[in-house]
N, C-alpha and C positions, 0 to 999 in steps of 0.2 A: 510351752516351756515346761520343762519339767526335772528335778531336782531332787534329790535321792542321798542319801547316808549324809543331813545336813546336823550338826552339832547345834548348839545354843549360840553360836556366833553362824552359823547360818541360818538359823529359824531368826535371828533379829536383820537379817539380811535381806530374808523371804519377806519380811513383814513390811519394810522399808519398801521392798520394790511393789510391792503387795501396794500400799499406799499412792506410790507413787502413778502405779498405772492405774488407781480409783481415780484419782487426781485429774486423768489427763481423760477419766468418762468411759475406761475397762471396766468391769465386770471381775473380779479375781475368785474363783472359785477352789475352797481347800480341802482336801479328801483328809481325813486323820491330822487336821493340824493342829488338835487336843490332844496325840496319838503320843502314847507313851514309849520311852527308849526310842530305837532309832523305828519307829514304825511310820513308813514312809510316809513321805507330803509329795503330794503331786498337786501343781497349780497348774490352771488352765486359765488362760487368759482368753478369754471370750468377747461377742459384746461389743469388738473392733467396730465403730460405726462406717458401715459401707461405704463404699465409694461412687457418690453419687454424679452417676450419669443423668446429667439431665435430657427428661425426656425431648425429642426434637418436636415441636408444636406441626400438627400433621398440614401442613398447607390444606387451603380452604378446595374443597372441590366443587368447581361448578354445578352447578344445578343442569341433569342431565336434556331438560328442559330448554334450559338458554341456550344450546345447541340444536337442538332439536327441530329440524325445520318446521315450520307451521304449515299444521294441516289446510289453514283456513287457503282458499284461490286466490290470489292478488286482485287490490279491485280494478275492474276495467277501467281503461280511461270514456271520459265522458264524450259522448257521441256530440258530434258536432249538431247544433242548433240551426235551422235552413231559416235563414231570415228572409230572402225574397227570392222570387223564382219566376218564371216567365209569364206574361199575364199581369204583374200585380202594378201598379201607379204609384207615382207619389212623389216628393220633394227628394224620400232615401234614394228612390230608387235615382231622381235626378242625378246626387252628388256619386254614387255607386259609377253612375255612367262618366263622370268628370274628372275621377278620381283615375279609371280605364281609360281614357284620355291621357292622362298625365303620363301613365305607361306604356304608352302606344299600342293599349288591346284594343283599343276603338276607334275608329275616326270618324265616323256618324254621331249624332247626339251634341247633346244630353235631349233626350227628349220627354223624359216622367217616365217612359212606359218600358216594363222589361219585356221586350222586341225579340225574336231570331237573331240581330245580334249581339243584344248585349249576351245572350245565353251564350252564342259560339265565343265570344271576348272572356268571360269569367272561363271557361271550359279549357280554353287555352291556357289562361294567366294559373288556371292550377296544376294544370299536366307538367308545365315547367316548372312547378314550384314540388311536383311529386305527392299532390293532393289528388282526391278522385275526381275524375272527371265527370262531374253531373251537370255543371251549370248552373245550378242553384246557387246561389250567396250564401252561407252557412258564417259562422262564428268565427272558424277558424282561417278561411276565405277571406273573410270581411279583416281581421287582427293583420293578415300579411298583406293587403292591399294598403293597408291605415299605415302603416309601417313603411309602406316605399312611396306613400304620397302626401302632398301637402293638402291643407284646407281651402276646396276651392271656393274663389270668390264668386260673388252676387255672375260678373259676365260668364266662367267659365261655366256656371250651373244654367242660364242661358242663353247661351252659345246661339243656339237654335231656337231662341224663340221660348214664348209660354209662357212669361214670370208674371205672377199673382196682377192684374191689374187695377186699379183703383176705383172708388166709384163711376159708373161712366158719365159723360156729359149730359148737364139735363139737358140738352137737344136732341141725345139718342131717347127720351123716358117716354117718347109717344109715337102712334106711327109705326111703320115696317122700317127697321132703319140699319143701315150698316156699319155700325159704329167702329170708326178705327183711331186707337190712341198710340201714339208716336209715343211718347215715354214710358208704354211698356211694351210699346210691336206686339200687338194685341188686335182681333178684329171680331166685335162682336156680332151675332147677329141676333138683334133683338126686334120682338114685338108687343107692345105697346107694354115696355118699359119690363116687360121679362126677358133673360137672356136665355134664347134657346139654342147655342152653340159658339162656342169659341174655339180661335186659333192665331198659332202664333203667323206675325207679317213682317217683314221688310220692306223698304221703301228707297228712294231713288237717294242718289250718293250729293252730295253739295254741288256738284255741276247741273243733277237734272233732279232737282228735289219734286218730293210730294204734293201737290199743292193742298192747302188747308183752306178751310170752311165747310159748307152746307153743301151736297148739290146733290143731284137726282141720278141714280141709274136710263140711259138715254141710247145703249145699246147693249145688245148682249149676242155673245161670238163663241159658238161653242168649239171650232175648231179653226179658230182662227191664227193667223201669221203676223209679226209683224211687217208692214212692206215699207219700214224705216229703218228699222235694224234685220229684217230677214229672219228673227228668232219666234220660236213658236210660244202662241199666249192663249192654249187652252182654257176651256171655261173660265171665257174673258168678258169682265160685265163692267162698261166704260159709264164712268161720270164725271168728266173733265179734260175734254177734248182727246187726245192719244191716252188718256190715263185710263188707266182700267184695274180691274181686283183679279187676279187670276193667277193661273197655279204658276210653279216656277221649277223646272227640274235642276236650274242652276242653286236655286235655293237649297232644295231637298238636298244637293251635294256636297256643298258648300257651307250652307249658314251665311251666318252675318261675314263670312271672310270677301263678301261680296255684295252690291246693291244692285240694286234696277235701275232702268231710265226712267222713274218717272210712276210706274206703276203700283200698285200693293200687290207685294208678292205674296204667297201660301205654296208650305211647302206639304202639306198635305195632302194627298191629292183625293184619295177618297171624302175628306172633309169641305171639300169645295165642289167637287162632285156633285156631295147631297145641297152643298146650300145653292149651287149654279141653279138648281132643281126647285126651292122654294121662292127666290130672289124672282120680284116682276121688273117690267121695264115701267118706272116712275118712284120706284121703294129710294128711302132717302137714305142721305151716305152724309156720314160726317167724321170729317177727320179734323185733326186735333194734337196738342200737345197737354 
């Protein structure tokens, strides 16, 4: 603003407004306004406080890092654990075989032993599940088997014979004896109270049971027929009239889904093989529950 040939009724004009814009926080700046006659006043009004633009707060910028992919490799996933594989024994390997049962990878078994087939049964049950084909039972094998089977019972573990048997009768503890106990289908063959081999047995159905007690080995038939039922009764060692201990291919295919007439079956057949081989004619036999 600026103001020129101002009288004494304008310099109290100039001073008035002069005040007034100190008032409101101007700055009034006077050139000559002690300046005598008409020697000009020029104000500048200065000092206007800004007009403040507040600054915009700058948005946070990511850390070029958090973006940044990671150098480090992803960790591998964990390689499957081989928990049994062909060759190995045991009660796992039992329930492993009864479990393949339940899914119909198997229909032999359970026998303890992992066999030709349990190996081709797991081999299958993983190529359809889109796992590798080894046949070994591994973790991740074993987790999708667990997963589509129930917990088999005391029969279906053995199905086929084998389950742990109890002390044997002191009337096999002396003597060559062929100890056979009907409440665990069990046959031992022991000499003079050591057990130098077992196997699991079968025995004759409620129409043509087992008969029980003591008796002696009093033939022995190593490729024998029956000429009562016309069925073959390889390495057959008789102690009780038509009864005899000998192999049983009905057994081997079957299991317990079947009995003998009368016999003690063995579905093992190299295991009776070797005992046909130490068994004399007179060695004692005692069957039992």
């Amino acid at each position: 603003m600026r103001m020129t040939g101002m009288g004494s009724t304008g310099r109290v004009a100039a001073v008035a407004l002069g005040a007034v814009l100190v008032a409101a926080g101007c700055t009034v700046q006077g050139t000559g306004a002690e300046g005598k006659g008409r020697a000009p006043v020029r104000m500048e009004v200065t000092g206007h406080p800004p007009t403040s633009t507040p600054k915009s707060t700058p948005k946070s910028t990511p850390s070029r890092d958090r973006h940044r992919p990671s150098s480090a490799p992803p960790a591998a996933p964990e390689t499957a654990r081989v928990l049994w594989k062909r060759g190995d024994t045991g009660r796992d390997v039992r329930e492993l075989q009864a479990r393949l049962r339940q899914v119909e990878w198997l229909v032999d078994g359970p026998t303890g032993t992992y066999d030709d087939l349990t190996e081709r049964a797991v081999s299958g049950f993983q190529g359809k599940r889109g796992l590798p084909r080894t046949g070994r039972t591994d973790s991740v094998t074993w987790q999708r088997l667990l997963g589509m089977s129930h917990e088999p019972g005391r029969w279906e573990l053995y199905l086929m014979g084998g389950q742990p048997a109890a002390a044997p009768d002191p009337r096999c503890t002396s003597g060559r004896v062929l100890c056979v106990s009907k409440s665990s289908r069990t046959l031992r063959w022991m000499i003079d109270g050591r057990t130098v081999s077992t196997m699991s047995v079968r025995f004759g159905s409620q129409y043509t049971p087992t008969r029980e007690g003591v008796f002696q080995v009093y033939w022995k038939s190593r490729h024998h027929v029956s000429t009562l039922y016309d069925s073959a009764m390889p390495y057959a060692m008789f102690f009780s009239g038509g009864q005899a201990v000998h192999y049983s291919s009905d057994f081997a295919a079957r299991g317990y889904a079947g009995a003998s007439h009368g016999c003690v079956n063995v579905r093992d057949e190299a295991a009776i093989a070797d005992l046909y081989a130490q068994v004399k004619t007179g060695d004692k036999v005692v069957v039992y529950w």
